[in-house]
N, C-alpha and C positions, 0 to 999 in steps of 0.2 A: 504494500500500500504506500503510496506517495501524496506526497499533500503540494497543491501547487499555487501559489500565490495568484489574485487577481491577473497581473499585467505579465504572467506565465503562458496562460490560456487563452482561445476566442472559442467564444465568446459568451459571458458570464458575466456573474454580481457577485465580485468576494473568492474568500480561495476555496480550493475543491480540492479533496479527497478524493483518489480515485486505484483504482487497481488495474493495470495498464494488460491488457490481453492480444494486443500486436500494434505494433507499432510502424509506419511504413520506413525503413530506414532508407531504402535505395530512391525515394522518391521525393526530396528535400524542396519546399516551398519558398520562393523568396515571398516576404511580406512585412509590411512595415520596417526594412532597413534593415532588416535580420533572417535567419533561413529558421523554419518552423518545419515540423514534422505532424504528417497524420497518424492521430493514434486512434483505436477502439478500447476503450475501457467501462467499468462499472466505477459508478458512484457509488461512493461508500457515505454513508453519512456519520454524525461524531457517536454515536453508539455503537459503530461497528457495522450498521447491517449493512447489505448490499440492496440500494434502493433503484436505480436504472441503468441500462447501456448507452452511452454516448458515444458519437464519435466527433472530434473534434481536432483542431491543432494548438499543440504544445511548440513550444521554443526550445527548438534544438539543444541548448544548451542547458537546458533543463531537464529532459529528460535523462531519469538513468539507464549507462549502457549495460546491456546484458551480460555475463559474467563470460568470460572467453572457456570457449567448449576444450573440453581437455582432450588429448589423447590416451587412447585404453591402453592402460599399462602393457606393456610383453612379457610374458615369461617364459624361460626355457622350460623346454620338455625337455625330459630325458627318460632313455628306455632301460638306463639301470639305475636301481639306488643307488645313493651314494653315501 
């Protein structure tokens, strides 16, 4: 969950809580002087629940990046104990 101030978001009254479910990263908006991003997420409101789907733009610079996808470990086999 992320909470995003007024002049974060378009467009809104006030900051917004949201829980972010994709985000368009390859598709970066110029607007107002700055590059925004489409996101879909669910409003959360300050209790917790999940009260609707929005889709909307965030400022790039404010959205958090996704954690970098790891590589699956390798291990050796081996066909004798050791």
């Amino acid at each position: 969950m992320h909470e995003f101030a007024e002049s974060d978001y378009c467009y809104g009254v006030g900051p917004i809580r949201l829980r972010l479910v994709r985000v368009d990263w390859d598709k970066p908006i110029p607007h107002e002087d700055d590059t925004w991003l489409g996101v879909r997420a669910v409003v959360v409101d300050r209790f917790g629940r999940e009260v609707a789907v929005r889709e909307m733009l965030i400022r790039a610079g404010r959205v958090p990046v996704p954690p970098a996808c790891k590589r699956p470990r390798l291990r050796v086999l081996r066909s004798t104990p050791v």
